[in-house]
C-alpha positions, 0 to 999 in steps of 0.5 A, a space after each residue: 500500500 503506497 504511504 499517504 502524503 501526510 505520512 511522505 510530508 511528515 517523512 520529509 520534516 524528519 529528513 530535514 530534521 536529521 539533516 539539522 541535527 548531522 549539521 550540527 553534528 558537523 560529521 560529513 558522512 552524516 551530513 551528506 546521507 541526511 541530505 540524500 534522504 531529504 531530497 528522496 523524501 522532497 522528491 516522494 512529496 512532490 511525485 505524489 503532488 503531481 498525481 494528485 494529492 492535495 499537498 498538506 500546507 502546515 506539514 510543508 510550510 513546517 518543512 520550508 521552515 526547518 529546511 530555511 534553518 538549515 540553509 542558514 546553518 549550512 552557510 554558517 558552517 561554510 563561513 567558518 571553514 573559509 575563516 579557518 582555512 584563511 587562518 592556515 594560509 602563510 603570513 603574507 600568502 594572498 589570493 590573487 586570481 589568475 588572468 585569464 589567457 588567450 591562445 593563438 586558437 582564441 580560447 581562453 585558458 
């Protein structure tokens, strides 16, 4: 019997969920298995709106909720490993960009 889409929508705030508490956690294995489950969950959710379900708005709203959280805690983590590996780099060590070249094909490179 296939899952009702209050029970794919609940399994989706769960996901999310798990995936807030792997960032937390800040383990990347968990991190990354906790974001594969979200996105089957997400894609569950969504094949069952497109056959017709009607979506359960709080469940889905409580998901863009948790799922917003975790955006923003993810960028925070980001911010601090760049501040981290700024750290690390050698007194004097400056990002610089390289200059794009151009060959004799006009190419860059």
């Amino acid at each position: 019997m296939a899952a009702s889409i209050d029970d794919l929508a609940s399994a989706l705030v769960d996901a999310i969920r798990a995936e807030l508490a792997a960032l937390d956690s800040e383990d990347p294995d968990a991190i990354q298995n906790a974001t594969a489950i979200k996105a089957a969950a997400l894609a569950a959710v969504q094949a069952a709106v497109a056959k017709g379900a009607a979506p359960p708005r709080p469940l889905l709203e409580q998901a863009r909720d948790l799922n917003s959280e975790a955006i923003l805690r993810s960028r925070a983590k980001l911010i601090s490993v760049e501040r981290r590996l700024v750290a690390l780099r050698p007194p004097g060590a400056a990002l610089r960009a390289e200059a794009i070249t151009y060959g004799r094909d006009g190419r860059w490179a």
